[in-house]
Structure formats: C-alpha cells, structure tokens
FIKOLZA-1660 file (N, C-alpha, C; in steps of 0.1 Angstrom, whole numbers, plus 5000, padded with zeros to 4 digits):
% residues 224
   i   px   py   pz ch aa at
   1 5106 5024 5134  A  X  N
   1 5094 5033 5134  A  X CA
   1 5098 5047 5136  A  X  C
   2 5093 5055 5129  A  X  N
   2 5093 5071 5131  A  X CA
   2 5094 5075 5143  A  X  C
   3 5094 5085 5147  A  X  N
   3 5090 5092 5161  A  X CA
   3 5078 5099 5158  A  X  C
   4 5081 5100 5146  A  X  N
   4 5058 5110 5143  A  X CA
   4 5049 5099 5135  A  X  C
   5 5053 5085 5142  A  X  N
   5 5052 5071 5135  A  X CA
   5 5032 5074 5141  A  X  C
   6 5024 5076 5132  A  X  N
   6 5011 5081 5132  A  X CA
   6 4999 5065 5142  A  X  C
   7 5012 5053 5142  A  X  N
   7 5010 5037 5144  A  X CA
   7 5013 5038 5161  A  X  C
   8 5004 5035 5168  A  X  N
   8 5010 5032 5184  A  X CA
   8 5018 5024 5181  A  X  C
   9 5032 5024 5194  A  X  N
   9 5041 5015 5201  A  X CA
   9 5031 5012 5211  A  X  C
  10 5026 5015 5218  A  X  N
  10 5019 5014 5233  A  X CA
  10 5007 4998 5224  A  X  C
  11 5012 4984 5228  A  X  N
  11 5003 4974 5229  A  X CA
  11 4987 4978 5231  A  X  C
  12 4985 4982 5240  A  X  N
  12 4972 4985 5246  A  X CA
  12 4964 4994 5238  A  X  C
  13 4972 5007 5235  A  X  N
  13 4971 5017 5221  A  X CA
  13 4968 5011 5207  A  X  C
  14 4980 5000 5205  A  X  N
  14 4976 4994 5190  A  X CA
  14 4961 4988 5190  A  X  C
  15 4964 4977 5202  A  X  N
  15 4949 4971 5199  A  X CA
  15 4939 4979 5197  A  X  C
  16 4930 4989 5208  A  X  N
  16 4924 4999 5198  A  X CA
  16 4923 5005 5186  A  X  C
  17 4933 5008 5180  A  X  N
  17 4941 5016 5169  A  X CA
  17 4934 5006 5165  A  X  C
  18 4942 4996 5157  A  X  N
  18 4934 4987 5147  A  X CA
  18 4923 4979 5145  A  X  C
  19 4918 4976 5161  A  X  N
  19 4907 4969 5160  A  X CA
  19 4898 4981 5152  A  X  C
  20 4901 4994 5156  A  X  N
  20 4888 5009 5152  A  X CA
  20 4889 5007 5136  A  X  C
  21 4900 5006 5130  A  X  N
  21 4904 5003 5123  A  X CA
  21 4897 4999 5109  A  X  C
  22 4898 4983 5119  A  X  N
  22 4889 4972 5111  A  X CA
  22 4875 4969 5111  A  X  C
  23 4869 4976 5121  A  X  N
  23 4857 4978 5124  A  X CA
  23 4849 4991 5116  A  X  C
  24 4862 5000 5118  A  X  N
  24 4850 5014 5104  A  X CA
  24 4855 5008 5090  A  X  C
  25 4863 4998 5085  A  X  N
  25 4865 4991 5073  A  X CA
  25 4854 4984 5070  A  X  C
  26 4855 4974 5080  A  X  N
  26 4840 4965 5077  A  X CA
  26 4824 4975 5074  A  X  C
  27 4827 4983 5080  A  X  N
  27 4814 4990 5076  A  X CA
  27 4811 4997 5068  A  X  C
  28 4822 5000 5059  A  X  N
  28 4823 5008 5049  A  X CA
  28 4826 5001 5035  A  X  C
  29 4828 4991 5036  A  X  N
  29 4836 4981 5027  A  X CA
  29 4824 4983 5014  A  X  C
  30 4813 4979 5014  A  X  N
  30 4807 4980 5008  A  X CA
  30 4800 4992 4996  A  X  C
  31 4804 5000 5006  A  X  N
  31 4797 5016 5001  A  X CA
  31 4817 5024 4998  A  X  C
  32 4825 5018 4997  A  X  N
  32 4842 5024 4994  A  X CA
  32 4842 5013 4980  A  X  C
  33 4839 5001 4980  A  X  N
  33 4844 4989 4967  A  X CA
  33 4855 4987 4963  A  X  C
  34 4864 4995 4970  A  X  N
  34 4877 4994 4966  A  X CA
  34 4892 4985 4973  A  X  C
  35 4881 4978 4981  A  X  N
  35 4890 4976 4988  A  X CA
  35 4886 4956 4993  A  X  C
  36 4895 4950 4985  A  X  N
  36 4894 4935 4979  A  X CA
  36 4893 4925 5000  A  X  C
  37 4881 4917 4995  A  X  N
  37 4873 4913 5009  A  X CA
  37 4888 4903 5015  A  X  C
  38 4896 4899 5007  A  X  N
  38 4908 4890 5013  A  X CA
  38 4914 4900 5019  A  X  C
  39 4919 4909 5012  A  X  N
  39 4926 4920 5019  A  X CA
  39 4922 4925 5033  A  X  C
  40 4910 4925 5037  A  X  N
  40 4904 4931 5049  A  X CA
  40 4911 4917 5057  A  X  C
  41 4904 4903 5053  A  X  N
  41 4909 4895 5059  A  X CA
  41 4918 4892 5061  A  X  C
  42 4931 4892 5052  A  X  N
  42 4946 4891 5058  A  X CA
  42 4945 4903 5070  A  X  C
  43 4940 4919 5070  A  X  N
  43 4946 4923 5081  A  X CA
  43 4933 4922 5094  A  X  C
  44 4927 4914 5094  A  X  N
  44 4919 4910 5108  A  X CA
  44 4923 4895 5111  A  X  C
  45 4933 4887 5104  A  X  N
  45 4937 4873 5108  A  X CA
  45 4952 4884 5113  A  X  C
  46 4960 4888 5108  A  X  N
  46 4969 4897 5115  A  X CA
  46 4965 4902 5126  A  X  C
  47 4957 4907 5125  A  X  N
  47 4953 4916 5142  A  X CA
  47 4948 4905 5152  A  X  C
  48 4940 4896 5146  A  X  N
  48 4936 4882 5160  A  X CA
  48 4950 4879 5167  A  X  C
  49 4957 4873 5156  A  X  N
  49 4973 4866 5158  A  X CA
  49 4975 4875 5170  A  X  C
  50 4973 4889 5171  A  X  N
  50 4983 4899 5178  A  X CA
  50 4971 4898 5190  A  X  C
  51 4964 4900 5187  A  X  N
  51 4951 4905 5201  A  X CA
  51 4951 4892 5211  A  X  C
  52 4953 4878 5207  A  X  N
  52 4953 4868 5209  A  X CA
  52 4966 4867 5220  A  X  C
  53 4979 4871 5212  A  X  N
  53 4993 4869 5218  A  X CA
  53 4994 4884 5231  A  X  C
  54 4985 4896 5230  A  X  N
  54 4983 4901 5236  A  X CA
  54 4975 4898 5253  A  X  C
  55 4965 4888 5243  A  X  N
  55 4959 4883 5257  A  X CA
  55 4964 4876 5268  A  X  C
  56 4976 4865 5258  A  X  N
  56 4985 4859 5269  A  X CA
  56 4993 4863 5274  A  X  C
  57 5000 4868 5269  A  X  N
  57 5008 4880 5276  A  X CA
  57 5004 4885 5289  A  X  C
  58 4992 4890 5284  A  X  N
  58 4986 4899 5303  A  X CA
  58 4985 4885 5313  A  X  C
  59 4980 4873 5308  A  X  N
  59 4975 4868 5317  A  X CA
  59 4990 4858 5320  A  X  C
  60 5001 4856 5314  A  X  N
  60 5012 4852 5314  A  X CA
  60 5024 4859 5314  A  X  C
  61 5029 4876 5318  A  X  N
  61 5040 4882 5318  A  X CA
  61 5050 4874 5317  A  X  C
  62 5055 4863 5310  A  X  N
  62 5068 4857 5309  A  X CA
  62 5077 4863 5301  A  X  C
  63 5090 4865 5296  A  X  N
  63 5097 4867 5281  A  X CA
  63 5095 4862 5274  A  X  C
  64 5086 4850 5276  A  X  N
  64 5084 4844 5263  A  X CA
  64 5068 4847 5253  A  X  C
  65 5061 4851 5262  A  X  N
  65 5051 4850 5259  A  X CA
  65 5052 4868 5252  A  X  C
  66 5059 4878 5262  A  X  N
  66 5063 4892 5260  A  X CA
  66 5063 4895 5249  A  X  C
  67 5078 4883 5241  A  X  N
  67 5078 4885 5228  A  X CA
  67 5076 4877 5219  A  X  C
  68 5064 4870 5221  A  X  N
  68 5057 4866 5209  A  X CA
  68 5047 4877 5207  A  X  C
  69 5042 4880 5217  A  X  N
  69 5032 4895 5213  A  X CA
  69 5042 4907 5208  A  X  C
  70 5053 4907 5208  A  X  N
  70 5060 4919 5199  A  X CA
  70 5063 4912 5189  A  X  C
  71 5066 4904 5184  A  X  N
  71 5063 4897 5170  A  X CA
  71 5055 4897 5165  A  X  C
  72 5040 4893 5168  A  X  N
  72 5027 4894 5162  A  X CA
  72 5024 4909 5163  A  X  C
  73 5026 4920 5169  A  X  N
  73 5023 4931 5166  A  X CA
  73 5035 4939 5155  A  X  C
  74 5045 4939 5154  A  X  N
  74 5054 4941 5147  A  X CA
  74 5048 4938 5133  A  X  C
  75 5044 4921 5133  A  X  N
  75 5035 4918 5116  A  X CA
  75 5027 4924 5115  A  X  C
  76 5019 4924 5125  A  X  N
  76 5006 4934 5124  A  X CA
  76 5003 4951 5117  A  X  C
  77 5018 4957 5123  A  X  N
  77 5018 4969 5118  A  X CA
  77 5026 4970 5107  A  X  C
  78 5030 4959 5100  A  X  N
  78 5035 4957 5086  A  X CA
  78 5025 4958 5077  A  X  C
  79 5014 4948 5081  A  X  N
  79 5000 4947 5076  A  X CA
  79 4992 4958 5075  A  X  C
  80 4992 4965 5087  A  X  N
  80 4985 4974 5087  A  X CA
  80 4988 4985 5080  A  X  C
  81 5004 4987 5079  A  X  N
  81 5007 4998 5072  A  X CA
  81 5007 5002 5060  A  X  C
  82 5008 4987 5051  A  X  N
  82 5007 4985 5040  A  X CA
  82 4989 4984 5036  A  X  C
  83 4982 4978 5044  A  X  N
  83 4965 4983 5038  A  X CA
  83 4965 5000 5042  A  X  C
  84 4968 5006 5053  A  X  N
  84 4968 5019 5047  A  X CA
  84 4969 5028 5038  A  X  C
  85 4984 5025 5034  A  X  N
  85 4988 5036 5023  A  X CA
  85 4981 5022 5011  A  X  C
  86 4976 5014 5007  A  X  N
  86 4975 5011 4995  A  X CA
  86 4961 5013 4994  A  X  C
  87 4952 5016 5004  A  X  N
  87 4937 5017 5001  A  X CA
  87 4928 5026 5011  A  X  C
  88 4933 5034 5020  A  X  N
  88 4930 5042 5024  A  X CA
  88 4935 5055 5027  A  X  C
  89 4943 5057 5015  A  X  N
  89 4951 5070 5018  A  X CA
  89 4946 5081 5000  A  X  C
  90 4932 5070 4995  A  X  N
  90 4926 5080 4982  A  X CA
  90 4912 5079 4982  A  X  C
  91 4908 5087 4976  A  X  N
  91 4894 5084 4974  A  X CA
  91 4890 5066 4969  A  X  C
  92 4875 5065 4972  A  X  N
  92 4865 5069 4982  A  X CA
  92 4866 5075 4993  A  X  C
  93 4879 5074 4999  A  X  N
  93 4882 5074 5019  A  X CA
  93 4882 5089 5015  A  X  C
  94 4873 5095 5023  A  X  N
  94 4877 5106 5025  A  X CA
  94 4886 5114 5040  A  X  C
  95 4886 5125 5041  A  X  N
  95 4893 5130 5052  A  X CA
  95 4887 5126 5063  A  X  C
  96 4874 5129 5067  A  X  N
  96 4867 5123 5075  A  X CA
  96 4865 5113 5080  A  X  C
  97 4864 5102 5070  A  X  N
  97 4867 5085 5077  A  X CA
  97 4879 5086 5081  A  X  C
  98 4889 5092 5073  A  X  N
  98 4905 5092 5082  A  X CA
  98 4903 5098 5094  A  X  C
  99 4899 5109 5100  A  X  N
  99 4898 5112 5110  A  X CA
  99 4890 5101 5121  A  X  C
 100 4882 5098 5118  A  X  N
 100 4876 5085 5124  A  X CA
 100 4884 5074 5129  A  X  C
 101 4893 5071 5116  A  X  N
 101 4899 5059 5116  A  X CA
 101 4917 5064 5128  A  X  C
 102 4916 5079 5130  A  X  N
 102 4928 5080 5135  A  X CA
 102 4940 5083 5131  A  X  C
 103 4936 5076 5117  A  X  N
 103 4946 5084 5108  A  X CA
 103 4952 5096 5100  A  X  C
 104 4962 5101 5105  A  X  N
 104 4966 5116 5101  A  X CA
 104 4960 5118 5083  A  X  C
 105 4955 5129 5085  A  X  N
 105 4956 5135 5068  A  X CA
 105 4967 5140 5063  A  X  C
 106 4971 5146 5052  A  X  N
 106 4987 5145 5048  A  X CA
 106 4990 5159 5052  A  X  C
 107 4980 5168 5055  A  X  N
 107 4989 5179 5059  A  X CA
 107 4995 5182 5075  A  X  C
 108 4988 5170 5083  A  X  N
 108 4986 5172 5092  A  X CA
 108 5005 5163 5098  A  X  C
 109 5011 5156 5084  A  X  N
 109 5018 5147 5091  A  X CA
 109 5031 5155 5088  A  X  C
 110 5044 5156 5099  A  X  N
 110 5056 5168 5099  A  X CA
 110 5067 5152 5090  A  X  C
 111 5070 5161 5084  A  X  N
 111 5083 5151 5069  A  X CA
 111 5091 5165 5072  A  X  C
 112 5105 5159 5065  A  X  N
 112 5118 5168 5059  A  X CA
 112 5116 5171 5049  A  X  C
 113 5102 5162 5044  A  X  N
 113 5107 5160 5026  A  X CA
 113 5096 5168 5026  A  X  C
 114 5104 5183 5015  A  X  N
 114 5093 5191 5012  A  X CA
 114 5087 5188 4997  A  X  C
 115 5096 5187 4987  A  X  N
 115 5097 5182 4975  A  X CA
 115 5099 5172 4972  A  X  C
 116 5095 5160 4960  A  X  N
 116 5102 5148 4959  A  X CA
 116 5106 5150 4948  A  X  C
 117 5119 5151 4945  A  X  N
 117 5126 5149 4929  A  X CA
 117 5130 5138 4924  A  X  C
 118 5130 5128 4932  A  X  N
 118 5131 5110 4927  A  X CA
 118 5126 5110 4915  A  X  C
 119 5129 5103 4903  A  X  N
 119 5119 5096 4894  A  X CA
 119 5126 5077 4896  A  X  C
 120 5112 5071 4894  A  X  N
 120 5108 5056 4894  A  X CA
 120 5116 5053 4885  A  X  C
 121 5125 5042 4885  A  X  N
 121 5127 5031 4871  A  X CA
 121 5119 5021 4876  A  X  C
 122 5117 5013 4867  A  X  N
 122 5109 4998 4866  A  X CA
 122 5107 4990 4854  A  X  C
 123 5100 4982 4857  A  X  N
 123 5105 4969 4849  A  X CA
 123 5096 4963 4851  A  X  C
 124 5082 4954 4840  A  X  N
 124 5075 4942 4844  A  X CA
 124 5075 4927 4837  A  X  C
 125 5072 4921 4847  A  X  N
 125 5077 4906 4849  A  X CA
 125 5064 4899 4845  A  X  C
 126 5063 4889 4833  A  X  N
 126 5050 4887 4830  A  X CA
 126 5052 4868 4834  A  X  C
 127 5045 4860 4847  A  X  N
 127 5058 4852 4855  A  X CA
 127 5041 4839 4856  A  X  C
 128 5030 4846 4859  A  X  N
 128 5017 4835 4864  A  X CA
 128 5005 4842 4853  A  X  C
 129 4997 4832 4850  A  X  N
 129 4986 4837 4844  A  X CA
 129 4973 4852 4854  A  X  C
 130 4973 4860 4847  A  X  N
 130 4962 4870 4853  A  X CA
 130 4972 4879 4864  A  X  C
 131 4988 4876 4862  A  X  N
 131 4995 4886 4870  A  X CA
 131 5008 4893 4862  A  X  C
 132 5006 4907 4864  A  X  N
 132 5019 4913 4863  A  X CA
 132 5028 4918 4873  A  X  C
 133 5043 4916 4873  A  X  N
 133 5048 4920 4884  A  X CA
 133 5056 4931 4880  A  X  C
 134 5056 4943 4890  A  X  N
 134 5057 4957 4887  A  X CA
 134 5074 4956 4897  A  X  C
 135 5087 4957 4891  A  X  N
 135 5100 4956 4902  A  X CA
 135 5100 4969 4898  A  X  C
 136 5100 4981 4913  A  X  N
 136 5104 4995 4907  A  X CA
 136 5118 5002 4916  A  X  C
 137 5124 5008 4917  A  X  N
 137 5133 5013 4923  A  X CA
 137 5136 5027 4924  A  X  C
 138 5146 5036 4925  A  X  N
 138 5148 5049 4924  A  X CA
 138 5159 5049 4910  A  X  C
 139 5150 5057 4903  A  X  N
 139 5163 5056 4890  A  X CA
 139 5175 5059 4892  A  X  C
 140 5187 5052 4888  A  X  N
 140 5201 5057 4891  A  X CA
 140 5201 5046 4899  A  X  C
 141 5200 5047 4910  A  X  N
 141 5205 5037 4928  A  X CA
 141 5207 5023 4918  A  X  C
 142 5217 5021 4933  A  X  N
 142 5221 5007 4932  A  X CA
 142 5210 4996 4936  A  X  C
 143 5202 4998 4950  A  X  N
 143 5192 4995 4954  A  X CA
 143 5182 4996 4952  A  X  C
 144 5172 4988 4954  A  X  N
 144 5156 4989 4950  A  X CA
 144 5150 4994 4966  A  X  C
 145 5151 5001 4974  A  X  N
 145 5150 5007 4986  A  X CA
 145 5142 5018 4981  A  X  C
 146 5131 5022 4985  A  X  N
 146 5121 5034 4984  A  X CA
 146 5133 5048 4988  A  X  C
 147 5129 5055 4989  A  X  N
 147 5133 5066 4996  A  X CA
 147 5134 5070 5005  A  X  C
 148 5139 5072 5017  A  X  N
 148 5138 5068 5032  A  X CA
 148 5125 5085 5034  A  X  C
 149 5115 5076 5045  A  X  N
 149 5106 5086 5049  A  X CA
 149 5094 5090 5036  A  X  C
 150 5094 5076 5025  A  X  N
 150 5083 5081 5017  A  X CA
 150 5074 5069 5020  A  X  C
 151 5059 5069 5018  A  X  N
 151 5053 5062 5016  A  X CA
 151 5051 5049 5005  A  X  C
 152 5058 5054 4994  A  X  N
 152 5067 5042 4983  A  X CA
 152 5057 5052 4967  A  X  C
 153 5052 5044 4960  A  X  N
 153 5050 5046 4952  A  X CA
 153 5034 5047 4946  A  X  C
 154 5033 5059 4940  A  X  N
 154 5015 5058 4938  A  X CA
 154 5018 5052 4916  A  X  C
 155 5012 5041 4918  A  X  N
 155 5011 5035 4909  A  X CA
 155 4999 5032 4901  A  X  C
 156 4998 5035 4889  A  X  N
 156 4986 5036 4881  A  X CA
 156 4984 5029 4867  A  X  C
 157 4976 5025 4862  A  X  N
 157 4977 5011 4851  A  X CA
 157 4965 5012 4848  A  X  C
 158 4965 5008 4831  A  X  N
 158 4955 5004 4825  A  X CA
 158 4953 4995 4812  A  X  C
 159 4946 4988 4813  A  X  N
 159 4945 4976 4798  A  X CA
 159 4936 4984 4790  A  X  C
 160 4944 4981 4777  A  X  N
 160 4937 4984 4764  A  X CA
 160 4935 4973 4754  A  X  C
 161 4927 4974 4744  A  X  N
 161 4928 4963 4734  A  X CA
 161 4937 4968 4722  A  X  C
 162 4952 4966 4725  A  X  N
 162 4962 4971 4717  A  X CA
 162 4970 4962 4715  A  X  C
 163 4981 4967 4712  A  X  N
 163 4993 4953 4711  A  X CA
 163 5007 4964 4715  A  X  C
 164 5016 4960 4720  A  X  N
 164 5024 4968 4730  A  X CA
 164 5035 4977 4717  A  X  C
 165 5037 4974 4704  A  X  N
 165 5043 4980 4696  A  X CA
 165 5035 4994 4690  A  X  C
 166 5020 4992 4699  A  X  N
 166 5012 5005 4690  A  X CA
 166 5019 5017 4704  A  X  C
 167 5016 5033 4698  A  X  N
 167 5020 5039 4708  A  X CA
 167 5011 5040 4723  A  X  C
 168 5019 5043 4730  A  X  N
 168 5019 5042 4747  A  X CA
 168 5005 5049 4747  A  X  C
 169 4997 5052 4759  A  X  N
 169 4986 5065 4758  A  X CA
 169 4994 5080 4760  A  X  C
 170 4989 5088 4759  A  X  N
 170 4994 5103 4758  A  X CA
 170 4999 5106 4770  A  X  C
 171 4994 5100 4781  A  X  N
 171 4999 5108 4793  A  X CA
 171 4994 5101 4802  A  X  C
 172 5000 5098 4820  A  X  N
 172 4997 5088 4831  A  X CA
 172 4982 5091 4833  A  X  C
 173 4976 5104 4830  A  X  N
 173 4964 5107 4834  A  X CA
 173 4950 5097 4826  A  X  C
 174 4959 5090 4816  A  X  N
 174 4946 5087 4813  A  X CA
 174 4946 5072 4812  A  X  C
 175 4948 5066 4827  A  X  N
 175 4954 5054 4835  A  X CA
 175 4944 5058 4843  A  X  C
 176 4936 5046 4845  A  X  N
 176 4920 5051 4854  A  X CA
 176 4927 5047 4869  A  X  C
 177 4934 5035 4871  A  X  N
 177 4930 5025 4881  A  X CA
 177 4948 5030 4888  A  X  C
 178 4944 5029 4906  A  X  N
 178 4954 5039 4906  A  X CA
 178 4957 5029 4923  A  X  C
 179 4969 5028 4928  A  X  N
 179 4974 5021 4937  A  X CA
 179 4985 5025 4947  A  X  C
 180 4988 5025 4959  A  X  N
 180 4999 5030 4966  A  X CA
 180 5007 5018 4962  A  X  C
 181 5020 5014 4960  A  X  N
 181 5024 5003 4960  A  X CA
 181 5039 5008 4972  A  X  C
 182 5036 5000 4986  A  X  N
 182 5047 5009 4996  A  X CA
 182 5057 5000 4997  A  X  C
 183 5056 4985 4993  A  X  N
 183 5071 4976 4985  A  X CA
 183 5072 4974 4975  A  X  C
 184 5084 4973 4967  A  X  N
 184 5091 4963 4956  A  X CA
 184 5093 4952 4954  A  X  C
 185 5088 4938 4949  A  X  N
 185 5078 4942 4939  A  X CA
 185 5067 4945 4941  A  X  C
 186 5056 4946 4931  A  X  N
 186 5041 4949 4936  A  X CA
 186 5034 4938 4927  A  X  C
 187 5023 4935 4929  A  X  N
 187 5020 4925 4919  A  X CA
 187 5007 4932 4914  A  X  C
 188 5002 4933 4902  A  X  N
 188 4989 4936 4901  A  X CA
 188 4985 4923 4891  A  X  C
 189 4969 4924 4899  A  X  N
 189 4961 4912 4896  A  X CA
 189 4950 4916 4881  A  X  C
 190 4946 4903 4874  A  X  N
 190 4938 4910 4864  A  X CA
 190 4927 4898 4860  A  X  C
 191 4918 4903 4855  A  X  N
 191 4901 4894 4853  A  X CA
 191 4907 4884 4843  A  X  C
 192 4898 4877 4841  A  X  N
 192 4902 4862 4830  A  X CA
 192 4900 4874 4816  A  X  C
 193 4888 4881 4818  A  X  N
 193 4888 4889 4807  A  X CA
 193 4897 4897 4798  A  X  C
 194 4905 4900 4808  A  X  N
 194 4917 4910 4805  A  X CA
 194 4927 4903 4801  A  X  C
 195 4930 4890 4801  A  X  N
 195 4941 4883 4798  A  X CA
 195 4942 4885 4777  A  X  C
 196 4952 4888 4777  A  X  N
 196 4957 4893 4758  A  X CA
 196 4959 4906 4756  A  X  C
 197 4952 4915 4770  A  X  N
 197 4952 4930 4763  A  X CA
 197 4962 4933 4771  A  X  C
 198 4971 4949 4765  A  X  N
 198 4980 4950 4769  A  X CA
 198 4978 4958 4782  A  X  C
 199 4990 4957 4791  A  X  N
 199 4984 4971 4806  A  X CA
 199 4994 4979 4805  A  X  C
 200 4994 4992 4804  A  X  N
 200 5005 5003 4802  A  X CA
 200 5004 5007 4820  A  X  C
 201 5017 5009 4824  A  X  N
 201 5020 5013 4837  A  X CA
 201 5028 5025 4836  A  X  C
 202 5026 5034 4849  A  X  N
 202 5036 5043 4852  A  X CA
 202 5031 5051 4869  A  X  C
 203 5047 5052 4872  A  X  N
 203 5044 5054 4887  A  X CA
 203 5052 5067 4888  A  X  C
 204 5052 5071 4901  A  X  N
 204 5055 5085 4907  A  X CA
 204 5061 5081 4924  A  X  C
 205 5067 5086 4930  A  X  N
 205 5070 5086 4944  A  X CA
 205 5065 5095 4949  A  X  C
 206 5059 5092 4961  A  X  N
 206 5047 5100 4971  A  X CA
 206 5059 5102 4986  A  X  C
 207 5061 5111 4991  A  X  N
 207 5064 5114 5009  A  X CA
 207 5051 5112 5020  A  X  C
 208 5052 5114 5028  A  X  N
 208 5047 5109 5042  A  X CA
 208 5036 5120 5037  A  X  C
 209 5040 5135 5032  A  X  N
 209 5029 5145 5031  A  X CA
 209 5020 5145 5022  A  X  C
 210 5024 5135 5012  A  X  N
 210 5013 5134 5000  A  X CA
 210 5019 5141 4987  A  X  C
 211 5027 5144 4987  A  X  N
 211 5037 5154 4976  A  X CA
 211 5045 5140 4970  A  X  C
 212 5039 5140 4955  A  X  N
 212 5045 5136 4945  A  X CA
 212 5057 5139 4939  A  X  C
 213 5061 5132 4929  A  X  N
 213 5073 5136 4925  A  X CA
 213 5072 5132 4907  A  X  C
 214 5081 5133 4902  A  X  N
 214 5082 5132 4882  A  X CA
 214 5073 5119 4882  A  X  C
 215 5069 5119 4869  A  X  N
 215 5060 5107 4865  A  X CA
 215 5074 5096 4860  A  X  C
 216 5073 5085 4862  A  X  N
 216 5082 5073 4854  A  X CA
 216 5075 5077 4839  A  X  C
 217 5081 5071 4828  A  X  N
 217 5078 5064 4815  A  X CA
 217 5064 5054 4818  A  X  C
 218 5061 5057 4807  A  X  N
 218 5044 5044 4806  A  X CA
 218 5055 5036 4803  A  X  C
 219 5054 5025 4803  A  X  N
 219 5059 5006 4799  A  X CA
 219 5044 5000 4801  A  X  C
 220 5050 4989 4792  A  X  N
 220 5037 4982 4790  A  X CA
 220 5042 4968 4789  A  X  C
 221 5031 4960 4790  A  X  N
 221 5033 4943 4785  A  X CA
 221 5021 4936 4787  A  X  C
 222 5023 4927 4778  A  X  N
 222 5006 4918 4774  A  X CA
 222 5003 4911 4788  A  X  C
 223 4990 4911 4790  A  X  N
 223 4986 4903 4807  A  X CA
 223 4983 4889 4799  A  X  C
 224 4988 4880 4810  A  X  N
 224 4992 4864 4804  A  X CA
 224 4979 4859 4808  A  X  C
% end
C-alpha cells in the first residue's frame, strides 16, 4: 500500500470507508447504469466476509481471529480497488459523488509520475463464447506488470459489423465503450447479439493523477 494509499489501513476506518461506499453505490446504481449489479455484489459479499471477521475479532482478540480479519480486509481492498478505478473513476460518477464517496479526485492525489510515456502492447485471446480476453503489458518489458504507481490501463472497445481484414476505425476516439482495466488479463464480456461482429480494441496507461499516456494500435478479433 502507498503512503498517500487514498484506502484506510485503520480496520475501523475501512469499515466505514466501504460500507459509505456501498451504500452511495446502491443508491446510485440505477441513475449511473454503468455499473453491472454482480459487480456491486462481489464487492458487498467481500466487505460482509471482512465486517463479519471484523466483528470476531473485537469480540475474540486472538492471532487467530486477528488475522483472518487482515486477510478478509486485504481481499476486500483488492476488490474494492479494482471496482474503483474500473467504474468510478469516469463519468457518470462525477466529482461530487467522489467527494461523497471519499474518494480523492485526480488532482487532488500527490504521484511522481508527471507524464506517462509507456505505450500498451497486447494481444486478444478469443478462449469462451461472448468473451474476449484482452493480455496487455508495457511494450518492450519482459513482464506484464503495469507500471509501478499507475492505475493500469484505460481501455476502450467496440463491435462493428465488419470482418477483421477490412480497415481498423480511424482513431481510439471512435470506440464508444470505455474501461479501467487495473490487471492483466482483462476480460470483456459481450451480448448473444454481438457474437460474429468484430470488436477493435486499444488502450492507453493512466497514473494515480489521471494523466494518460500514447494510444496502443487498434487490434481486433471476431467475438465467438
């Protein structure tokens, strides 16, 4: 964890933090649409797990009990870090629900990284029906490791009724549908509808401040 890690260490702090969390989520879920109803539910079955192991804890101070509540909170702020940057860190969410929710706005958060000059390589994996898998890394590196101190990767995609030998679209901008993706791989999901057409991809790497960096190449491949 950072030292200007935006996520309580303090147990007592988290709980708050994310219960607020999940509670201006639920309320918003509706009027945002962006934000897939499993999703909410993986990170409020994550936070029970923790609020749960929390509670034994107080009422049982043992090592054992200690750190099962630092393991369920540990997953928890995995969870929670990853629904952050992939669904609350763009529009609909504005500044204001971030403020609400606690969470820093990008100018507000201190990085090294003033510039990102990274560009994305990648590669997709066409592996289950209605899914593509997006493997990206830092072009050049030996490793598929993000960039230390970035948020990972703002990723953007769209299906056309083409066939992948016709040319790419003109430019990332005209890729509607748009994603933080903050590990490798990422999977994006697609309607029964969309299965035959092709989806052109291309990503960028984002820092903790919101500063992008070179676009990747569009790539493309037929959704199975």
């Amino acid at each position: 964890m950072s030292r200007h890690d935006y996520i309580p260490a303090n147990a007592a702090q988290f709980n708050f933090f994310m219960r607020n969390i999940i509670n201006y989520c639920n309320a918003k879920i509706e009027e945002w649409t962006n934000i897939p109803e499993d999703r909410l539910t993986e990170l409020t079955i994550a936070y029970t797990q923790f609020a749960n192991a929390l509670s034994a804890a107080e009422e049982t101070p043992t090592s054992a009990f200690i750190n099962e509540r630092r393991r369920r909170q540990a997953e928890a702020t995995r969870v929670l870090r990853a629904f952050v940057n992939q669904f609350l860190r763009f529009p609909p969410v504005t500044d204001f629900d971030r403020d609400n929710m606690h969470i820093p706005n990008r100018d507000l958060i201190r990085t090294d990284h003033k510039t990102v000059t990274e560009t994305v390589d990648f590669v997709l994996h066409v592996r289950n029906q209605r899914e593509v898998v997006v493997d990206f890394w830092i072009e050049g590196a030996a490793h598929k490791a993000k960039p230390e101190g970035y948020d990972g990767a703002v990723l953007v995609w769209e299906t056309f009724d083409t066939t992948p030998d016709e040319p790419s679209p003109a430019d990332q901008f005209t890729l509607a549908n748009h994603t933080m993706a903050s590990r490798t791989p990422f999977t994006l999901h697609f309607l029964e509808s969309e299965r035959g057409k092709t989806v052109y991809v291309a990503l960028q790497w984002q820092n903790e401040r919101g500063k992008t960096g070179p676009w990747s190449d569009i790539k493309s491949a037929v959704v199975p």
